[in-house]
C-alpha positions in Angstrom: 121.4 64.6 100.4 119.9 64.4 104.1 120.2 67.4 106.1 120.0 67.2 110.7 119.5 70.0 112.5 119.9 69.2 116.3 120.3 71.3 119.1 123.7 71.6 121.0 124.4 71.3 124.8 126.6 74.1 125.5 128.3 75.1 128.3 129.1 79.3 129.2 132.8 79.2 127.5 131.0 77.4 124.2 128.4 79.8 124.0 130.7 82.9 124.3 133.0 81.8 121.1 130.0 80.8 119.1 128.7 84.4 119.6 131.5 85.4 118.6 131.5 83.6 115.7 128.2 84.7 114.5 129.2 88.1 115.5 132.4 88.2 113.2 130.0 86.7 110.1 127.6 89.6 110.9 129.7 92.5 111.2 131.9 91.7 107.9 128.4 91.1 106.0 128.0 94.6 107.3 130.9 96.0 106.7 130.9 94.4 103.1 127.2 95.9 102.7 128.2 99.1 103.0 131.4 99.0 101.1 129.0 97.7 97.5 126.3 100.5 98.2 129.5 103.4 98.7 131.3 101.5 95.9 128.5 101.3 93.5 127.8 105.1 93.8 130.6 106.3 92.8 131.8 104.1 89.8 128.5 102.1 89.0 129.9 98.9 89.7 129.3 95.6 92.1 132.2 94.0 94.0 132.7 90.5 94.5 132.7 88.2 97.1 136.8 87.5 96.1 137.2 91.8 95.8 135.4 91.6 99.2 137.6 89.2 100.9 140.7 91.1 99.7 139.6 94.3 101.0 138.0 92.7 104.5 141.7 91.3 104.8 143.5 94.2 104.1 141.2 96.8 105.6 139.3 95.6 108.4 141.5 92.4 110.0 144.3 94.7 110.5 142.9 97.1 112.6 140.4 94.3 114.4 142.4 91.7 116.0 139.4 89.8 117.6 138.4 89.0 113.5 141.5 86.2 114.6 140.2 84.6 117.5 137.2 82.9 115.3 137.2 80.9 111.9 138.2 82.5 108.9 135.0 80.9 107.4 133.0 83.0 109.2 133.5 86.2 107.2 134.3 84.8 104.2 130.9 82.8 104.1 129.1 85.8 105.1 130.8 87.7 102.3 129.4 84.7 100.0 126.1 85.0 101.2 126.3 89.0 100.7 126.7 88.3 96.8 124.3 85.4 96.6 121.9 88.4 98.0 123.1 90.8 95.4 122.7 88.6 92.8 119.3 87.4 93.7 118.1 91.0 93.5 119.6 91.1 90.1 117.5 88.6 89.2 114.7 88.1 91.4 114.1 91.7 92.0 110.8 90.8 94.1 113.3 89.3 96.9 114.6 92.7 97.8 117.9 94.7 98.5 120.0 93.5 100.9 119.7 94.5 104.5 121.9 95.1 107.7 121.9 92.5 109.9 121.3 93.4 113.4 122.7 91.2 116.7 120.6 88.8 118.2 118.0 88.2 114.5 119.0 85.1 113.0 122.8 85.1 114.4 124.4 82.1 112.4 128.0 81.4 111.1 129.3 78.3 108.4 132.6 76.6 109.4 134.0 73.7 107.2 137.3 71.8 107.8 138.0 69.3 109.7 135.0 68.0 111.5 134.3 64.7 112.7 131.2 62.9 114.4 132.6 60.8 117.6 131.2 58.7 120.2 127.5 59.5 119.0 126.4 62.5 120.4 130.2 64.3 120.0 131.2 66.4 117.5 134.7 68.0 116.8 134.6 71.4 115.1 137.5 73.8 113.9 138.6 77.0 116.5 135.6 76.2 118.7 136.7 72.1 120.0 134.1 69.3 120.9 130.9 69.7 121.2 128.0 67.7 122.7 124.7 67.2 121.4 120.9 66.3 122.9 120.8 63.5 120.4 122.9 60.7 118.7 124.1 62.0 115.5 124.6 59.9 112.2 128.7 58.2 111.7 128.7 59.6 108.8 131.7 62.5 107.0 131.0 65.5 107.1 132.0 68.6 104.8 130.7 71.8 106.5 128.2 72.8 109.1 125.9 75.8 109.9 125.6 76.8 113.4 123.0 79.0 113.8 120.9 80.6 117.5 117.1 80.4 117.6 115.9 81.8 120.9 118.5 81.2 123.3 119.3 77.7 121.9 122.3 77.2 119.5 121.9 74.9 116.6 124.2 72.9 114.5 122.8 71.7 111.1 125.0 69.7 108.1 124.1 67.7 105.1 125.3 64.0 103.9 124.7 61.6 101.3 121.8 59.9 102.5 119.8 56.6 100.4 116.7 56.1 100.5 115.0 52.5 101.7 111.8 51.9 101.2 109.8 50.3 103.9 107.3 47.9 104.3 104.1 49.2 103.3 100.7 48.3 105.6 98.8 50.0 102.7 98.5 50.8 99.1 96.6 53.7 98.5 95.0 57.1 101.1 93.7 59.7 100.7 94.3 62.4 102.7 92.0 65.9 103.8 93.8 68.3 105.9 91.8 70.7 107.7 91.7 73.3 110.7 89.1 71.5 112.9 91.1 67.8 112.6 95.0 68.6 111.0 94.3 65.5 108.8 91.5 63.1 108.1 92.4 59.6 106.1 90.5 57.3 103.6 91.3 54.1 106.3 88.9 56.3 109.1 92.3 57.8 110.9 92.0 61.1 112.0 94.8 63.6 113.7 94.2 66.2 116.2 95.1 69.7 115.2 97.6 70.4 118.3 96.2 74.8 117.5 99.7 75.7 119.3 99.3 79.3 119.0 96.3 79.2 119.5 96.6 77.6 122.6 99.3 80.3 124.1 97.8 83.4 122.1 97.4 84.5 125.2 100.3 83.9 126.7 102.0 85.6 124.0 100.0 88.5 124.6 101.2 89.2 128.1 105.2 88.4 127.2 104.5 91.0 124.1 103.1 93.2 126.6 106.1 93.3 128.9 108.3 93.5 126.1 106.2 96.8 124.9 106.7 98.2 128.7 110.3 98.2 129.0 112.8 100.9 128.1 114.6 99.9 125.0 118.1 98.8 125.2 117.6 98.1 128.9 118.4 94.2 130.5 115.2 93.7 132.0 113.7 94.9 128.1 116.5 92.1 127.0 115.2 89.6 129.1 111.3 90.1 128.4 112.4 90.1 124.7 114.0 86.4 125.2 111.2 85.1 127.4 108.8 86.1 124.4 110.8 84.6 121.5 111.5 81.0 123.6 107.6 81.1 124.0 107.5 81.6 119.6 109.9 78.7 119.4 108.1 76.9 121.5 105.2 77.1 119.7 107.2 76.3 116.0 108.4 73.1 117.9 104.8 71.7 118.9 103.5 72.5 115.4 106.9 70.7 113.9 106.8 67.7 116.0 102.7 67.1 115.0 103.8 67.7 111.4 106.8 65.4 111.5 104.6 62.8 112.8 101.9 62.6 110.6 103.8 62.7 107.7 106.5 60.0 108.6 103.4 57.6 109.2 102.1 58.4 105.8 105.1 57.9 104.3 106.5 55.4 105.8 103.3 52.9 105.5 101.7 53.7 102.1 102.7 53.3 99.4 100.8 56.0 97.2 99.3 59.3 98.8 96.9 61.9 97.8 96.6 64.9 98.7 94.8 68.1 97.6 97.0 71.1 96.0 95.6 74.0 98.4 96.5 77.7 97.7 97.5 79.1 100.9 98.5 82.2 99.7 94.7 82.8 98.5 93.7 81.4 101.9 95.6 83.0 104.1 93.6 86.4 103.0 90.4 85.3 104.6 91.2 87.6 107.9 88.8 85.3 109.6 90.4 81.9 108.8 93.8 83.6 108.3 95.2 82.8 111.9 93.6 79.2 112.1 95.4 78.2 108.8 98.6 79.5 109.5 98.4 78.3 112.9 98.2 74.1 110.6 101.4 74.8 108.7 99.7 73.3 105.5 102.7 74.3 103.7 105.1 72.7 105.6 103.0 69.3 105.6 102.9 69.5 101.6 107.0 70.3 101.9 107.7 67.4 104.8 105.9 64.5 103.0 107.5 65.6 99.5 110.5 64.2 100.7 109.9 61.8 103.2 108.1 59.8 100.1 111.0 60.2 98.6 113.3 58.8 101.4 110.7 55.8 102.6 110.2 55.1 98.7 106.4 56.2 98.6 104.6 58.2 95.5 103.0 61.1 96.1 99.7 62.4 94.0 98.6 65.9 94.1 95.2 66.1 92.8 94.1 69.3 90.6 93.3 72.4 92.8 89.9 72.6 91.4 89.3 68.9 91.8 85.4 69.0 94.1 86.7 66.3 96.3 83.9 68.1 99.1 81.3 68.7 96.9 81.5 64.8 95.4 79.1 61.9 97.1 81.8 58.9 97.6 79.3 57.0 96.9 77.2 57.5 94.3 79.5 60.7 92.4 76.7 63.1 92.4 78.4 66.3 92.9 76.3 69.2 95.0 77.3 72.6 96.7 78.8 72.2 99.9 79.2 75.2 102.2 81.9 75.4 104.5 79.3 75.2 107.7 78.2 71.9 106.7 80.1 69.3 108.4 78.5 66.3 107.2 77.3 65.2 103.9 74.0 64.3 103.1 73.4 63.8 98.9 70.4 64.4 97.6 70.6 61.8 95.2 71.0 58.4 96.8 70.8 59.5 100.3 74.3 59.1 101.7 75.2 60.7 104.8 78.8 60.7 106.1 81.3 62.9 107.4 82.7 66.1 105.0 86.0 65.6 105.8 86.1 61.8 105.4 84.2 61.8 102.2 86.5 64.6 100.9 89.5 62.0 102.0 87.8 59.1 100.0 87.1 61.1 97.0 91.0 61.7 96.9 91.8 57.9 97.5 89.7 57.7 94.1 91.1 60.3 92.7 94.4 58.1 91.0 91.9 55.5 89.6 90.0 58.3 87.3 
């Protein structure tokens, strides 16, 4: 399966009866929220997502007309996601219980039905009509969609059967070294900029979070401050994304074996002075992006050992030496060599399958 997520082009009458939609899907996850924890204290057992349903029907629709001028897959997916929650907490009790949702965080509804792909950029979508989109979509069925608000964009995001092809390859094996200085430095000499985009508009996002922090809550003007600052965060996500999406769909796409190193961001990430800088790379979503994309461009990826030395190894000779993380080039002491940390570090990777 291949999933899109693409942003729509809405006009004022659209955008009112998506809201509406995500605001049906939030209040009956509410609503359904409160009726487990009340019905769980007083006889010690969980309802379902069918029990839910039955009672939302019965209970709520009744006495809330407007739950009838939106899908009825609205509620009941939010109902299914409700359980999901529940039972993840069962079972993964490190995920947490479930909380409220609260308007305007993460507003999304699920429609399926009849929905059709038209005319490239068009698609036809049950109690909400034809919709347009910034880019040409795939002619391809489609089962259900998720429709979902980032910012003050609304976005529209499905899955198909997808098959891979593998392309033509200009290379057979790289090695690659990410880093926060250069986002990625290749075996073959390439090298890719580290865009930094928060870094770039910390302090932009300073001053937005400062007129958020100035206004009187549940004001407009606190509203509007409050939408400046999170189309500034996506903003950001999307630079970092785009950079991301293009180094790994070259890799993939024009090698056919590539190896990378198994970092622990996690262990990382608690080096307060680095902490920012590494988050700011997304190495996570780099390891995540070029998973698949090898997968769809028919390329194999190789993860080398997280203790593999490739910095402290001479490409050259394989003397192995401390390397500090100040040094930017290095110099063995045993034949001489002298070359760059990270490129060594991405040649000692490229070697790494042949051992």
């Amino acid at each position: 399966m291949k999933s899109i997520k693409t942003k729509l082009k809405l006009n004022n009458k659209q955008k009112t009866i998506l809201a509406k939609h995500a605001g049906v899907a939030r209040h009956a996850y509410n609503w359904g929220l409160a009726t487990c924890i009340k019905e769980y204290e007083e006889t010690k057992k969980r309802l379902s997502a069918i029990t839910l349903h039955k009672r939302l029907v019965a209970e709520v629709k009744s006495i809330n007309p407007w739950y009838y001028e939106v899908s009825k897959c609205a509620p009941q997916q939010a109902l299914r996601d409700l359980d999901r929650a529940f039972k993840n907490f069962l079972t993964i009790p490190e995920r947490g219980f479930p909380k409220f949702k609260k308007k305007g965080r993460k507003d999304s509804f699920y429609l399926e039905g009849s929905i059709k792909i038209f005319q490239g950029n068009y698609i036809k979508l049950p109690r909400i009509g034809v919709v347009k989109t910034y880019e040409i979509l795939p002619p391809v069925p489609i089962k259900n969609v998720t429709i979902s608000k980032k910012a003050d964009s609304w976005y529209i995001s499905f899955k198909y059967n997808f098959e891979s092809y593998p392309t033509e390859k200009i290379g057979e094996t790289i090695g690659v070294d990410i880093g926060i200085n250069t986002l990625a430095t290749c075996s073959d000499g390439s090298k890719f900029a580290n865009v930094k985009a928060y870094r770039q508009t910390k302090k932009r996002l300073v001053r937005h979070q400062r007129a958020v922090s100035k206004k009187v809550i549940g004001s407009k003007n606190r509203r509007k401050a409050v939408k400046k600052l999170a189309k500034l965060h996506k903003k950001v996500a999307d630079i970092r994304a785009y950079a991301l999406h293009k180094l790994t769909s070259w890799l993939a796409k024009n090698h056919s074996t590539i190896v990378i190193e198994d970092l622990n961001v996690s262990g990382m990430l608690k080096n307060h002075k680095l902490a920012s800088a590494i988050a700011d790379c997304g190495f996570y979503e780099f390891k995540r992006q070029l998973t698949y994309k090898c997968e769809w461009y028919g390329s194999e990826l190789v993860i080398a050992d997280r203790y593999y030395p490739s910095s402290q190894i001479c490409s050259n000779c394989g003397h192995q030496q401390k390397m500090p993380l100040h040094l930017r080039t290095y110099e063995c002491s045993e034949c001489g060599f002298e070359t760059d940390r990270d490129f060594n570090a991405a040649v000692n990777l490229k070697n790494y399958v042949y051992k």
